[in-house]
N, C-alpha and C positions, 0 to 999 in steps of 0.2 A: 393377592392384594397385600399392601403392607400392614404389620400392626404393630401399633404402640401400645404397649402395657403401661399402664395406670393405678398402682397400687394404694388401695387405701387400706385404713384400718378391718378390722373381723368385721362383713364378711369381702374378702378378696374379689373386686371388680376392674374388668379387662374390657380398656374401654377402645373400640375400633375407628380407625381415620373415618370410616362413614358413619361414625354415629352410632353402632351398634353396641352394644355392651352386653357383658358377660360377666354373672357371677360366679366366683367359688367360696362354697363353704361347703361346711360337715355341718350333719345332723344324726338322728337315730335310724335314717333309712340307708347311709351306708351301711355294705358289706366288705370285709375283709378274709384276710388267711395267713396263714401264717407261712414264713417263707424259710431261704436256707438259714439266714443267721438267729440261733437260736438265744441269747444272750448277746450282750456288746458293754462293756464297762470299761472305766479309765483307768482302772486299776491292773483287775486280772487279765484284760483283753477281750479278745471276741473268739464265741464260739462258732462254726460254720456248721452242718451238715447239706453234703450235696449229692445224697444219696434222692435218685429220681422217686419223688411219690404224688403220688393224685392231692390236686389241691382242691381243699373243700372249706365254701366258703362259708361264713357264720356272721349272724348279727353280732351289729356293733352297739352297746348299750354307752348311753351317756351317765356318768355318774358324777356327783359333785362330794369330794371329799376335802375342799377346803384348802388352805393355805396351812394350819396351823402345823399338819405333820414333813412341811419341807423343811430340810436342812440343810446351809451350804456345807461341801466339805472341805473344812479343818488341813490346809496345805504348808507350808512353809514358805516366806517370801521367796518373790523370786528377783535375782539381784547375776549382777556380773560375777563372772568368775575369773576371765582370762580372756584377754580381747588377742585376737590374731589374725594376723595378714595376712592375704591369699599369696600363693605362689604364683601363679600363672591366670593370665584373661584368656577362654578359648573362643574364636566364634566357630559355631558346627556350620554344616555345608545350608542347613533350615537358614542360618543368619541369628540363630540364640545365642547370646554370651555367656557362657562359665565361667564363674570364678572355683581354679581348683586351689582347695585349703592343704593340700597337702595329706589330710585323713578324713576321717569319717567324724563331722560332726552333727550334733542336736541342739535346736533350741533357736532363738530369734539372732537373726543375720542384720547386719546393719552396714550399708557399705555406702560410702564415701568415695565417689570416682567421677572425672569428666571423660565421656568417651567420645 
């Protein structure tokens, strides 16, 4: 059968072409575990471990500690540096187009082309 998903606000309802519906949320009665990635930060990176061990699962407690201890962090605008043109349009044999830059870059791509 087909379905269309229907999202609302907390808690997540999935609502089916005949009528039926379905909610998701969390509560105190999920369980969890913990998996390979042991950290993940925007800063330092992410730490993995994918050494094989038995997963054991543990309650999930709900806690409220409030908004007052978030902090955004503290970054530096972000602004053009150097606008540059692609060298070559490739289409692969899939039918995807690349645009090759010539090297390896990062950051927000913006391109301007009629194909």
């Amino acid at each position: 059968m087909e379905k269309i998903f229907s999202y609302h606000q907390d808690p997540k309802e999935i609502e089916y072409l005949d009528g039926e519906k379905t909610i998701i949320g969390t509560d105190n009665s999920f369980a969890a575990y913990t998996g390979e990635i042991e950290y993940s930060d925007l800063f330092i990176g992410e730490k993995q471990n994918h050494i094989e061990k038995e997963r054991e699962f543990f309650k999930v407690y709900e806690r409220d500690y409030g908004y007052e201890m978030l902090k955004a962090d503290e970054a530096e605008s972000i602004k053009c540096i150097e606008r540059i043109k692609f060298n070559q349009i490739i289409k692969t044999p899939q039918g995807d187009i690349v645009l090759d830059f010539g090297r390896n870059i990062s950051g927000i791509v913006e391109v301007k082309a009629i194909f």
